[in-house]
N, C-alpha and C positions, 0 to 999 in steps of 0.2 A: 602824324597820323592819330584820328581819336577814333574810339570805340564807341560802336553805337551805343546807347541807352538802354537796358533791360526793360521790355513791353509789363507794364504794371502786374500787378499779381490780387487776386480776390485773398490769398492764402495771407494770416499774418505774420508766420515766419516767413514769408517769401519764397515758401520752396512747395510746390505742388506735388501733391503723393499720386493724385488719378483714381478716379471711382469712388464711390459714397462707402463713408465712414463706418457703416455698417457691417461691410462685407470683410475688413481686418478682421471680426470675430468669429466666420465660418470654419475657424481649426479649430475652433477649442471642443462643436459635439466628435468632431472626426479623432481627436485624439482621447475623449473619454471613452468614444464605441472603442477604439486600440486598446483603452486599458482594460476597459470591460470582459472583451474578447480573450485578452490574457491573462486576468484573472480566473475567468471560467475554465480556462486552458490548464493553469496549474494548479487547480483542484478538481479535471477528469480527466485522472489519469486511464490506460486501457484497462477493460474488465480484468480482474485475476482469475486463475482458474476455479470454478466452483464446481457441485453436482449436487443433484438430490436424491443420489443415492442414500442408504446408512452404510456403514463400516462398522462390523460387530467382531471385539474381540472379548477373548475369556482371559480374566484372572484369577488370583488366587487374592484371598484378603491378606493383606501385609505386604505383596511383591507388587513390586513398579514396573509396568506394560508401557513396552514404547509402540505408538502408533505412526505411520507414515501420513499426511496429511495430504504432501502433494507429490505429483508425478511429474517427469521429463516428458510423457507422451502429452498431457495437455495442452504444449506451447508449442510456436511454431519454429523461435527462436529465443535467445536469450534474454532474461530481465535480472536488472542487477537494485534490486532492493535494499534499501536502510531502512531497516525493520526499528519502530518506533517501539511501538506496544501491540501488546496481544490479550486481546481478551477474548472471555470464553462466555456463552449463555449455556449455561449447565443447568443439568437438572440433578438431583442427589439427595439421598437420607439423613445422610454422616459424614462426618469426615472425611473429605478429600483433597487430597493434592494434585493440582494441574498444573504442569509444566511446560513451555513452548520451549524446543529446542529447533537446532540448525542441525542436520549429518549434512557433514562436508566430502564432497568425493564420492557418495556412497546413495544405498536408495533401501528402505524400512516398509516391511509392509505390518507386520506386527512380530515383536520380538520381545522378550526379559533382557537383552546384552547387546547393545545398540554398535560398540566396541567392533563385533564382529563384520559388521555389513559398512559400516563409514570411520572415514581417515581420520576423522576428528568431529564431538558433538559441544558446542558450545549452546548456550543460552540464547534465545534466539531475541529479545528486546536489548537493543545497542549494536546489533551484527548487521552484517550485509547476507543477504539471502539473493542467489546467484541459481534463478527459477531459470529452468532450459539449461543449465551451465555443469548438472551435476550435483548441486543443493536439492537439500529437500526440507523443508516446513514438518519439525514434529512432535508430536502433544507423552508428552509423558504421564502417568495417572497411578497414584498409588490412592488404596483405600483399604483402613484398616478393618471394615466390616463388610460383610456380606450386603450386597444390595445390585442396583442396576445404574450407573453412571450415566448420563447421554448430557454431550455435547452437541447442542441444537443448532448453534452457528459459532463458529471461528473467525475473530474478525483480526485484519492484521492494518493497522495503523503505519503507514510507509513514506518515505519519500523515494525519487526514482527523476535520478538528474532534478529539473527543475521543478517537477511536477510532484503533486503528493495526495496524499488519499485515505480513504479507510474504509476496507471492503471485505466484505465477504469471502474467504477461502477452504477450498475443499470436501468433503463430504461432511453428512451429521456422522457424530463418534459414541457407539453404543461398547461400554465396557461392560463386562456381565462378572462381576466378583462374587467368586462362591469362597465363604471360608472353610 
C-alpha cells in the first residue's frame, strides 16, 4: 500500500499557519493596554480619609501635644497601610518639632500623654497603619516658643497590598503655643 502524495505547498517550510502575517501582531496593543491598565491601577489607590475642616489645639511652649489626625468613623471598613513617609506642609516662626506617630488599639483627639488613650505608640514611617481596624494616624508638635503652628496638609506616602500612593490625609492642624 503507498501513501498519497502531499498536494504542494506556496509555504517554504511546508507547513501552512492560515491568515495574513499581519494579524500574529494584534496581541501585542491588547497586552500594552493590560499593562497600561495595571499600572494606573497600582498607583490609584482609594481616596484616604481627608476634610477641610481645621483642628485647633492649645499648647504650652516646651510641651509636646499629641493631635488625633484620623478617625474610625471615616471608613467604611478596614485599610491596612505600610506607611512609607509622612510629610508635613507647615507653616511656623521657630523651632518646631513634627512627629507622625501610629496609637495602636486606641483613638487621640488632642492630649500631652498619648500612654493613656492607646495600647502602644510607635513611629508611624516603616509601621503598618490599620485605618478602620483601631489605628489612628498622629502628628505630635513640640515648640519651644510662643507662636501659631499650622499644618496645611499631611501627606502620607503608603502602600496597601499591591497598590501604592501619596495622599492627602485628615484635617489642616492649627497648634496655638502660648509660652
Amino acid at each position: 500500500m503507498t501513501n498519497p502524495a502531499a498536494p504542494p505547498s506556496d509555504s517554504p517550510s511546508g507547513f501552512e499557519v492560515g491568515g495574513p502575517a499581519w494579524t500574529r501582531w494584534l496581541w501585542i496593543p491588547v497586552i500594552l493596554a493590560l499593562a497600561g491598565f495595571a499600572a494606573w491601577w497600582m498607583t490609584h489607590p482609594e481616596e484616604l480619609p481627608s476634610s477641610s475642616e481645621t483642628l485647633t489645639a492649645p499648647a504650652k511652649a516646651g510641651q509636646t501635644v499629641y493631635v488625633g489626625v484620623t478617625s474610625d468613623n471615616d471608613l467604611d471598613g478596614s485599610r491596612e497601610l505600610h506607611v512609607r513617609e509622612v510629610t508635613f506642609t507647615e507653616q511656623t516662626r521657630g523651632a518646631v518639632d513634627v512627629i507622625a506617630l501610629i496609637c495602636h488599639d486606641g483613638s487621640i483627639n488632642i492630649t500631652a500623654d498619648p500612654g493613656h488613650f492607646c495600647d502602644s505608640v510607635e513611629e508611624a514611617e516603616g509601621s503598618t497603619l490599620d485605618l478602620g481596624g483601631g489605628d489612628q494616624l498622629v502628628i505630635s508638635v513640640t515648640a519651644e516658643s510662643s507662636q501659631l503652628v499650622t499644618l496645611e496638609e499631611v501627606t502620607l506616602s503608603y502602600r496597601e497590598g499591591l497598590q501604592w500612593g501619596s495622599q492627602p490625609i485628615g484635617p489642616r492642624v492649627v497648634i496655638d503655643v502660648r509660652g
